[in-house]
ZAMARGU-4260 file (C-alpha; in steps of 0.2 Angstrom, whole numbers, plus 5000, padded with zeros to 4 digits):
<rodrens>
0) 4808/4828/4245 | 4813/4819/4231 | 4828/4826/4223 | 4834/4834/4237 | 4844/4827/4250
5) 4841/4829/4268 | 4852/4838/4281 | 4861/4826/4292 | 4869/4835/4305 | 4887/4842/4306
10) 4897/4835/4292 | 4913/4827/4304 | 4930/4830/4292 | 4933/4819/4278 | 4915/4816/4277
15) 4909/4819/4259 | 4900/4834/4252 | 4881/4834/4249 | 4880/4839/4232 | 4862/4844/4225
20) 4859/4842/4207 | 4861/4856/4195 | 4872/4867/4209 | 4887/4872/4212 | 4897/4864/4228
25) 4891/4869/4245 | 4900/4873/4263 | 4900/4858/4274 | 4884/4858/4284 | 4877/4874/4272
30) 4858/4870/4270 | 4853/4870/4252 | 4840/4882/4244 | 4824/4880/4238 | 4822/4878/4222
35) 4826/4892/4209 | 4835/4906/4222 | 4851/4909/4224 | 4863/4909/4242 | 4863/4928/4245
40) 4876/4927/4261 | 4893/4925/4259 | 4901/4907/4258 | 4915/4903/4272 | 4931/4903/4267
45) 4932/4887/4254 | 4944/4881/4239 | 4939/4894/4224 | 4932/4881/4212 | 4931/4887/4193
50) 4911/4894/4185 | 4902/4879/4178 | 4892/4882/4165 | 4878/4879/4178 | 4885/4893/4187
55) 4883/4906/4175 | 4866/4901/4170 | 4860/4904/4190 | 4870/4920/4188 | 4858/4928/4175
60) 4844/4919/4180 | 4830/4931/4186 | 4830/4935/4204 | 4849/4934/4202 | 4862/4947/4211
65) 4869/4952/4196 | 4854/4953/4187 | 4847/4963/4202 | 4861/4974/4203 | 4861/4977/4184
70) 4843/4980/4182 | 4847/4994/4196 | 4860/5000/4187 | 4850/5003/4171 | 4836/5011/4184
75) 4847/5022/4188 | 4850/5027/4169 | 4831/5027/4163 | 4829/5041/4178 | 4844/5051/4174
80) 4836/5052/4157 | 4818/5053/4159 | 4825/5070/4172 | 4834/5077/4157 | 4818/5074/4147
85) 4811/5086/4161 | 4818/5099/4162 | 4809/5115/4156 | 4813/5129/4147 | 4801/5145/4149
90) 4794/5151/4135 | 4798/5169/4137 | 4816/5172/4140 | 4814/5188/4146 | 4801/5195/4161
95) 4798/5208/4173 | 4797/5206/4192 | 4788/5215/4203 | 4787/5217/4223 | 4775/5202/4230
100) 4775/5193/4214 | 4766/5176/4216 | 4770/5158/4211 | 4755/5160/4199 | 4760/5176/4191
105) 4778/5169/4190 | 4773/5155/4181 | 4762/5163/4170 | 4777/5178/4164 | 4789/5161/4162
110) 4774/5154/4151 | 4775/5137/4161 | 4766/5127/4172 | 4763/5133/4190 | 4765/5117/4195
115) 4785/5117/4190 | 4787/5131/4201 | 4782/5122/4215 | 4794/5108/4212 | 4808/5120/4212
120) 4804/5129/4227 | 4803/5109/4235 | 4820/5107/4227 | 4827/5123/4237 | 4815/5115/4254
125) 4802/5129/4254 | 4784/5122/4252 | 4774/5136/4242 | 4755/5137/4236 | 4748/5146/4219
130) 4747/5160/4227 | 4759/5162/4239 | 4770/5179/4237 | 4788/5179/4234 | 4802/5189/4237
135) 4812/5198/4221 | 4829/5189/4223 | 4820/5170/4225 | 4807/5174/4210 | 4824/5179/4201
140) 4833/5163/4204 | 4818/5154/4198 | 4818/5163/4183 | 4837/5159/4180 | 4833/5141/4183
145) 4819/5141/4170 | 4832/5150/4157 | 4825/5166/4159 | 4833/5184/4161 | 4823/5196/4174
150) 4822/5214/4178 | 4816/5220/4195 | 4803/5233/4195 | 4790/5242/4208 | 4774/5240/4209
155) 4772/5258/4206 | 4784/5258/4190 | 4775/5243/4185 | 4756/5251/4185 | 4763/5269/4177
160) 4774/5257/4164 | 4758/5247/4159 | 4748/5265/4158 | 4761/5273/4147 | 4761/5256/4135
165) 4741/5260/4132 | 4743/5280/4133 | 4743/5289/4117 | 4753/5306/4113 | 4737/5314/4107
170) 4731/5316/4128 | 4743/5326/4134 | 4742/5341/4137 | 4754/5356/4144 | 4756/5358/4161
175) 4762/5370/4171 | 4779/5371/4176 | 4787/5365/4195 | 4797/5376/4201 | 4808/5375/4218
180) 4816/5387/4226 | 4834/5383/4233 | 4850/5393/4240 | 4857/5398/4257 | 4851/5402/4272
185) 4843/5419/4274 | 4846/5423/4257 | 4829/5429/4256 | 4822/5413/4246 | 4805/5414/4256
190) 4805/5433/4255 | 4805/5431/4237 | 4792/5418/4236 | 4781/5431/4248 | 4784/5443/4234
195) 4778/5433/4221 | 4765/5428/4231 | 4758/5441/4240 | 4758/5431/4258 | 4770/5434/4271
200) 4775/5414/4276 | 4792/5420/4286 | 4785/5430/4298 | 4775/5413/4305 | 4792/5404/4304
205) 4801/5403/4320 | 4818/5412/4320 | 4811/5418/4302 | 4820/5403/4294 | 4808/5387/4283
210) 4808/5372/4292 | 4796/5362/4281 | 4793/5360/4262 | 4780/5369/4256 | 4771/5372/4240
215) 4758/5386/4229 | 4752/5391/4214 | 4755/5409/4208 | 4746/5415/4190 | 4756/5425/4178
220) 4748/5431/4162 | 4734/5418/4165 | 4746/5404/4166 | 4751/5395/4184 | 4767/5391/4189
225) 4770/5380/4205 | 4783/5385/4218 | 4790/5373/4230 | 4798/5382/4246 | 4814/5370/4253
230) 4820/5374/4267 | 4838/5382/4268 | 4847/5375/4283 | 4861/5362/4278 | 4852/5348/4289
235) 4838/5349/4278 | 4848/5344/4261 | 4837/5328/4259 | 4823/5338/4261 | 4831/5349/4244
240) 4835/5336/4235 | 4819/5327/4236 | 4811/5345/4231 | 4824/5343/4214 | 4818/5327/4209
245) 4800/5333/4206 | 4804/5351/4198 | 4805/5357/4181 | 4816/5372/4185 | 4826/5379/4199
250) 4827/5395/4206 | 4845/5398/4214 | 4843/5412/4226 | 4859/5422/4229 | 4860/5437/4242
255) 4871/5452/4231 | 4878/5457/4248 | 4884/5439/4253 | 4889/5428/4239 | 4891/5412/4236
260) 4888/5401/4252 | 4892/5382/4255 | 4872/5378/4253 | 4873/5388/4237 | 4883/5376/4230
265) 4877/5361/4235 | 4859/5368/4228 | 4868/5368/4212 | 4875/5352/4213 | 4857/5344/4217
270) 4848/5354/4202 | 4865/5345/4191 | 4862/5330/4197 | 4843/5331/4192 | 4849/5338/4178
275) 4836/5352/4179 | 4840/5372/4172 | 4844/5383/4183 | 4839/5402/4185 | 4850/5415/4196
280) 4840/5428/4205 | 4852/5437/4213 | 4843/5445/4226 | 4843/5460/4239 | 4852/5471/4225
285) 4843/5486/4235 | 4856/5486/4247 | 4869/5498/4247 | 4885/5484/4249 | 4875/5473/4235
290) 4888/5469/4219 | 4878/5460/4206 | 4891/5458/4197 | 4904/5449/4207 | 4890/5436/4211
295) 4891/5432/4192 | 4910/5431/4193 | 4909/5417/4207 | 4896/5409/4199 | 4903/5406/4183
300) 4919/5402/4193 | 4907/5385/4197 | 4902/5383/4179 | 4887/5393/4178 | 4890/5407/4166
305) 4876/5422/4165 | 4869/5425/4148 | 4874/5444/4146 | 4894/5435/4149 | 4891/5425/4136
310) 4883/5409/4144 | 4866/5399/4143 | 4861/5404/4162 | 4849/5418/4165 | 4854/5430/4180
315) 4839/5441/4186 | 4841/5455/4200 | 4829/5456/4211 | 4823/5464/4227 | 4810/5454/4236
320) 4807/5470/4248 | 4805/5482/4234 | 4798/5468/4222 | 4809/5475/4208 | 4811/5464/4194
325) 4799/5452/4200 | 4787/5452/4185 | 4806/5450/4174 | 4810/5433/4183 | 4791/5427/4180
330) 4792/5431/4164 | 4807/5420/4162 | 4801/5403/4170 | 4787/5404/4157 | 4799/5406/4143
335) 4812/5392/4149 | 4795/5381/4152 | 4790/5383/4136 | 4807/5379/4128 | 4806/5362/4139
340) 4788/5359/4131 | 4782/5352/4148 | 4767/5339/4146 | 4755/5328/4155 | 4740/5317/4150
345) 4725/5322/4164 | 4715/5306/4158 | 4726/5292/4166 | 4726/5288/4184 | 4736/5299/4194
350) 4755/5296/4203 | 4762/5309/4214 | 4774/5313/4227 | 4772/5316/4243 | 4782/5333/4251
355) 4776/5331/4268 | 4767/5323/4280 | 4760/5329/4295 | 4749/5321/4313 | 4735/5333/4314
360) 4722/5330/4329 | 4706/5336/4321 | 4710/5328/4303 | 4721/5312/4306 | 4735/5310/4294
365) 4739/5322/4282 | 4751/5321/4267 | 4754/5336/4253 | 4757/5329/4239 | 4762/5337/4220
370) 4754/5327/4206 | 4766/5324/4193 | 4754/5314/4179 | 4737/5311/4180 | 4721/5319/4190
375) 4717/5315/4208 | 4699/5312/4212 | 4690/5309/4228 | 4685/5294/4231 | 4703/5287/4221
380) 4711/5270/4229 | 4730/5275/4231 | 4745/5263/4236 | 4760/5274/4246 | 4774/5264/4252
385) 4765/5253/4266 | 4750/5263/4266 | 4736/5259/4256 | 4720/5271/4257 | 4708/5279/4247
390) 4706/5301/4245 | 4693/5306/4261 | 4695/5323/4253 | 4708/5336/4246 | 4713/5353/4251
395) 4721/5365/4239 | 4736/5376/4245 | 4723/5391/4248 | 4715/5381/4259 | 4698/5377/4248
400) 4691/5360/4247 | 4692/5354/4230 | 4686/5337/4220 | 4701/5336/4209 | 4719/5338/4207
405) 4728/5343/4190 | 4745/5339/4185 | 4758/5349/4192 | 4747/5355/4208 | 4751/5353/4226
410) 4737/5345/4237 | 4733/5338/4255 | 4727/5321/4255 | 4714/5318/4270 | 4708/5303/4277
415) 4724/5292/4277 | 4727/5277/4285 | 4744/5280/4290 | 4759/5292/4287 | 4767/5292/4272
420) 4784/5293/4272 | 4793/5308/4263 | 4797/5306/4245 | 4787/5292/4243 | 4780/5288/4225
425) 4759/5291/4229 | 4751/5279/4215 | 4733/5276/4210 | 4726/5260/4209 | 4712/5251/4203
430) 4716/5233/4207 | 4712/5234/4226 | 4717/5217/4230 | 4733/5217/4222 | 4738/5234/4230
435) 4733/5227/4247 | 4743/5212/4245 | 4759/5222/4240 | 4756/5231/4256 | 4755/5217/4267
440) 4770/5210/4259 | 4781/5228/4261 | 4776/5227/4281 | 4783/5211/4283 | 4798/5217/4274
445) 4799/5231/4282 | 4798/5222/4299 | 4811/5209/4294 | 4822/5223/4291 | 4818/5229/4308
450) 4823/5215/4316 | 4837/5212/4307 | 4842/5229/4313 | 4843/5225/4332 | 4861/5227/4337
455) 4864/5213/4351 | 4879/5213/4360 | 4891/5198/4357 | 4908/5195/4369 | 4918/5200/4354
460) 4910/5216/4353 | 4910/5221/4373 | 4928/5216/4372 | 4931/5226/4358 | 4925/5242/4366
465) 4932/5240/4384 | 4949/5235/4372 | 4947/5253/4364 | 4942/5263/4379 | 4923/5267/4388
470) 4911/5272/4373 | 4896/5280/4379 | 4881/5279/4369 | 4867/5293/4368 | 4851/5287/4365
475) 4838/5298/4359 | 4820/5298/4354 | 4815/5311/4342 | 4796/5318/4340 | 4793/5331/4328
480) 4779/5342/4321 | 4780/5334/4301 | 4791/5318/4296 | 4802/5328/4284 | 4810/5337/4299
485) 4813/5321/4311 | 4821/5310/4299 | 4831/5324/4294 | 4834/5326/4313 | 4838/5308/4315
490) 4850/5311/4304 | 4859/5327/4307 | 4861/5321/4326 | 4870/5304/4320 | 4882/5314/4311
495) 4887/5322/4327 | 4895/5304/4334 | 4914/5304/4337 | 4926/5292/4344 | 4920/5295/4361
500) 4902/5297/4363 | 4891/5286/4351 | 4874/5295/4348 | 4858/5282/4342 | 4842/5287/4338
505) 4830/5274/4345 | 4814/5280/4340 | 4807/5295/4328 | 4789/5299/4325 | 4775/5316/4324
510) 4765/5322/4334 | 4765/5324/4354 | 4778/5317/4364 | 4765/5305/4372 | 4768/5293/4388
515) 4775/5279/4378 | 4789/5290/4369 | 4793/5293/4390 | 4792/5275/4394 | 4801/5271/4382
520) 4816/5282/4387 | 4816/5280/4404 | 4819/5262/4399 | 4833/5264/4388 | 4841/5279/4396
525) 4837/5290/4383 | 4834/5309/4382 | 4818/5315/4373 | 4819/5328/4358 | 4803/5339/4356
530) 4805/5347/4337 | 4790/5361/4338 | 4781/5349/4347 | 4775/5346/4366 | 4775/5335/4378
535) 4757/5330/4383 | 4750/5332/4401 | 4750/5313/4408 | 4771/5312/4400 | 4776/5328/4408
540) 4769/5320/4425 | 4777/5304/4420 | 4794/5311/4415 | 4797/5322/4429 | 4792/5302/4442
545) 4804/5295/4430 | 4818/5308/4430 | 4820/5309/4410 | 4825/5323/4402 | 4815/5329/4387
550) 4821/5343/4377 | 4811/5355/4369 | 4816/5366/4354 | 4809/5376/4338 | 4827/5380/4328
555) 4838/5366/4322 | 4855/5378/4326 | 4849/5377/4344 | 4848/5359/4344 | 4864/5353/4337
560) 4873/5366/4347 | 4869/5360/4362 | 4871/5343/4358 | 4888/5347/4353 | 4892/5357/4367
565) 4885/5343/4378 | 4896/5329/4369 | 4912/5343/4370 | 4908/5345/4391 | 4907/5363/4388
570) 4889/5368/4391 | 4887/5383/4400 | 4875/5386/4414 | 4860/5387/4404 | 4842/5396/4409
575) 4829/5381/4413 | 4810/5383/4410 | 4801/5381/4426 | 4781/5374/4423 | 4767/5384/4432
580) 4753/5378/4424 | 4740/5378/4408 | 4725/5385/4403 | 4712/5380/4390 | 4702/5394/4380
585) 4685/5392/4381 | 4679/5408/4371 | 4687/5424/4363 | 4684/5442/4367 | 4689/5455/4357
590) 4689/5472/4366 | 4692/5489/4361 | 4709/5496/4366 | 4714/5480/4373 | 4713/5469/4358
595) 4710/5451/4357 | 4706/5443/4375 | 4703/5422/4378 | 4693/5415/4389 | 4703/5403/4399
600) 4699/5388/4412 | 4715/5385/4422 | 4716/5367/4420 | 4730/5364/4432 | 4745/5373/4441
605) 4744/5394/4442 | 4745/5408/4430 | 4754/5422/4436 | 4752/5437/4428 | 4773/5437/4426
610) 4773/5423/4417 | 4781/5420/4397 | 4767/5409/4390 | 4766/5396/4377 | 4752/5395/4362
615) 4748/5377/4360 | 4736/5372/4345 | 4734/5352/4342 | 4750/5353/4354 | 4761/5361/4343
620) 4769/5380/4346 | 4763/5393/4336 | 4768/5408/4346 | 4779/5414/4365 | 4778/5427/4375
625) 4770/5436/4390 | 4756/5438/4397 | 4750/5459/4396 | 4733/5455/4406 | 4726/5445/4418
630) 4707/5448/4426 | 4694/5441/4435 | 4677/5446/4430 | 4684/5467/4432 | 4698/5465/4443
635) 4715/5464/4438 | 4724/5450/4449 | 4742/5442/4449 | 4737/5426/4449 | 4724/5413/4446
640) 4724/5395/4453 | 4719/5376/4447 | 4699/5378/4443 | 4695/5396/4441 | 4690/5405/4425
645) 4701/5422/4419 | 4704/5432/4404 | 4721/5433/4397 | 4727/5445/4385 | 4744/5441/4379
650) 4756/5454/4371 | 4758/5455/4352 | 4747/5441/4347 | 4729/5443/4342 | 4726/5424/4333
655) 4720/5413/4348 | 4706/5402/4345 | 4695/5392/4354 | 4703/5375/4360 | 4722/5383/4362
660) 4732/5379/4378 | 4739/5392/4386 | 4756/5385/4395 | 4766/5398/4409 | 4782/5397/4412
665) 4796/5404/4418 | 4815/5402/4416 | 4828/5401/4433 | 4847/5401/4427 | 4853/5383/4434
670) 4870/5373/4428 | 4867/5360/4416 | 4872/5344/4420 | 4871/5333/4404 | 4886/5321/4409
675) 4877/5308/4414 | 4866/5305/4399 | 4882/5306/4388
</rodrens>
């Protein structure tokens, strides 16, 4: 090629360099380049020879490796600047976020573009669509990255706070006031509620103490006052303070013939903490050991001074068996309701809060709820927790079917989904898919926190404990009658762990102890607690294959003292229930002289005419005692067998019904051997 010259081989030394015109001097034996590029590897070790002015002019030329590297440089500056141009601000620098917020709704509180959302969650590696749901702490941090300052809220705070923005003052209305009753045990607090009342509720309790929240309506000069019963047992101080935080007023119940007790005081501390006013009735003032007047000294010892003494708190004596000042202490809930000019608008959609909730076997789910605000119609979509369902029907605390729910009145929901849990906020909706969506995204936070809740056993852990000694574990399932009394159960028997034996509370749940709840202990090596419940027939059979102990009571005092004792190794030989068998009444017979009599069809074992029975109704005890009669067709007899029709007359108790399960038994004194399951 012409101009160029041609490669001739190895270049020997002292041969002369090839020298092409308009370059620079090249290696010996160095092929030149075409024309217009520039060498790109490195040059073998040579003589440094000074930049021609034909040098520098190659340098800049374009396609050049300086020039290349300088118009990378300058890349690099153009993109830093075009990403500062990029970055957003949000318009509104100051949102609200609540649960299962979506990338949509985020961006359109930040006043921005969906689309930027996106890119940041890419930034952080987590590939998200419009309307995918996010969790409050990531939809926080997106809203720092976009300059914004956020505030968490619920869904339920959120729906009442966008009600209340639109609600005007001229809707409300009064509303009558919520009061709960608090104060020690056997005090006389549901003695005094039956005074007011006119219904005798202890006499239906076992060991005539409240084990579950309950709550009534009682008129008073044409105007209702609500009463909520808490129970008054120290296990059960969740259960008070829950009944604190939806009252107006509470009524402090002090025996004159006892004083002030340890559950007095904490009553007191939980209706301070609410900042709720407080009424004394000092009551049983009709004994002869009863001192009025000392209960005022120890109570304004606490802070509470009366008003006769020169204080704001009204003390009223009272006798719940004579009903003595009864009307007196009505009287002044009304007047301290008045002064607190309670109100509620009836127009807006409803929130309430669940007091309990209950398995029942004819009606599903059950869960009594106070309305705080609001009306609660049938028919209503509601969000509770992670239960979202509509109102199948409601049932007023007489019992009567009604269409709608007041403020400040206690109702059963029917026709829930799930059960609630206690204390729960009970919201109505009208945005179905929204509240769906927020439920399907507390599950999966509630499963996460599940899992994150198994406790696996590392090395440094097992080494840990054979380092300290031999820590046995108790586990222990839980069934109970409501869900107010095992999670307070659950509780109370965690306190109970010490240093040596570790108690863990593997399941809780209402209803029947079923064959799951067996299964599930015999895998674990857990003993089964029966809270006014039963086991049913196929997981007594299964329990007694699989060797696990399942323990039945009725009274929490019962239960933690023999836990206690267990744990101590100082249980005493105990009397054990033997089975003999059950019986399902088929019909009632009321018979003169004789009293009620049930039908029965033994359905399997023997009922002897010796024999303590059990009333079961949807598998939860509602009476014990012994059998008075037992006959077939005329005869009287001693037993009947598997398959064989009788009538039973039982002693004391008239209220069977159709459907109940008779269950003997019979109690043998044997030693209690609990050791091994310690």
């Amino acid at each position: 090629m012409p101009g160029q010259p041609q490669h001739r081989g190895p270049v020997r030394p002292g041969q002369p360099v090839v020298r092409g015109p308009g370059t620079g001097q090249f290696a010996p034996g160095a092929r030149p380049p075409r024309r217009g590029m520039h060498p790109t590897t490195p040059l073998p070790a040579e003589p440094q020879v000074a930049p021609t002015a034909d040098t520098r002019r190659h340098a800049t030329k374009p396609g050049g490796r300086a020039a290349r590297e300088r118009d990378l440089e300058e890349g690099k500056l153009h993109q830093l600047g075009r990403h500062r141009e990029e970055q957003v601000v949000a318009v509104n620098k100051e949102i609200t976020i609540g649960e299962g917020i979506t990338v949509k709704e985020l961006a359109e509180k930040l006043g921005i573009k969906a689309s930027l959302v996106i890119k940041k969650l890419l930034d952080r590696k987590i590939f998200a669509t419009i309307n995918q749901t996010l969790d409050v702490k990531l939809a926080e941090d997106l809203a720092q990255a976009f300059g914004a300052a956020s505030s968490h809220m619920s869904f339920e705070e959120e729906a009442t706070w966008e009600v209340e923005l639109t609600e005007e003052t001229s809707a409300q209305v009064t509303r009558p006031p919520v009061v709960t009753v608090m104060g020690h045990v056997d005090h006389g607090k549901t003695s005094l509620l039956d005074a007011i009342r006119a219904s005798d509720v202890a006499a239906h309790e076992h060991g005539g103490i409240t084990q579950h929240i309950g709550a009534s309506v009682v008129q008073h000069n044409d105007k209702k006052i609500v009463f909520i019963d808490t129970p008054g047992h120290e296990a059960f101080t969740r259960m008070r303070a829950r009944g604190a935080k939806v009252t107006d007023i509470v009524v402090l119940v002090v025996a004159a013939d006892d004083g002030v007790m340890p559950q007095t005081i904490e009553a007191m501390d939980h209706a301070k903490a609410a900042k709720v006013p407080i009424i004394v009735a000092i009551n049983k003032v009709d004994k002869p050991g009863a001192q009025p007047e000392r209960i005022k000294q120890q109570l304004s010892d606490r802070g509470l001074l009366a008003e006769d003494w020169g204080g704001d708190v009204v003390m009223v004596p009272v006798s719940a068996k004579t009903k003595q000042n009864i009307d007196s202490l009505l009287e002044y809930i009304q007047l301290v309701a008045e002064v607190q000019n309670l109100k509620a608008n009836p127009t807006r959609p409803a929130i309430c809060t669940v007091l309990e909730a209950k398995l029942d076997r004819g009606r599903g789910p059950v869960a009594t709820v106070l309305v705080r605000n609001g009306t609660l119609r049938v028919g209503e979509n509601f969000i509770c927790g992670t239960v979202f369902s509509r109102v199948r029907a409601l049932v007023s605390d007489h019992g009567d079917m009604v269409r709608e729910a007041e403020p400040a009145t206690p109702v059963e929901i029917l026709g829930l989904e799930a059960l609630p849990e206690v204390g729960e906020t009970l919201q109505v909706v009208t945005d179905t898919a929204k509240a769906k969506q927020i439920v399907m995204f507390r599950e999966h936070k509630a499963r996460e926190v599940a899992l994150a809740k198994s406790n696996k056993v590392s090395l440094e852990t097992l080494h840990q404990q054979l380092r300290e000694g031999e820590i046995k574990e108790l586990n222990v399932i839980i069934k109970a009658d409501v869900g107010g009394s095992a999670e307070v159960l659950g509780e109370t028997l965690q306190k109970l762990s010490n240093d040596k034996v570790r108690i863990k509370v593997i399941h809780s749940g209402v209803g029947a102890i079923t064959e799951t709840d067996v299964l599930l202990a015999s895998a674990s090596d857990a003993i089964v607690i029966g809270f006014n419940v039963r086991p049913e027939r196929n997981a007594a059979q299964i329990a007694e294959q699989e060797k696990v102990d399942i323990r039945l009571h009725t009274i929490i005092y019962d239960l933690t003292q023999e836990i206690k004792k267990a744990m101590a190794g100082l249980l005493e030989p105990v009397f054990k229930e033997v089975y003999k068998g059950r019986a399902e009444v088929r019909d009632t017979f009321r018979i003169s002289k004789v009293g009620m009599v049930a039908g029965c069809y033994i359905l399997d074992g023997t009922i002897s005419r010796n024999s303590e029975v059990r009333v079961l109704r949807d598998n939860i005890v509602i009476h014990t005692g012994r059998i008075e009669g037992l006959r077939r067709f005329k005869d009287d007899v001693s037993e009947v067998k598997t398959g064989f029709e009788c009538g039973i007359s039982l002693a004391n108790f008239n209220d069977v019904k159709p459907l109940d399960i008779l269950e003997a038994f019979t109690t043998e004194r044997v030693a209690h051997d609990f050791g091994h399951q310690a």
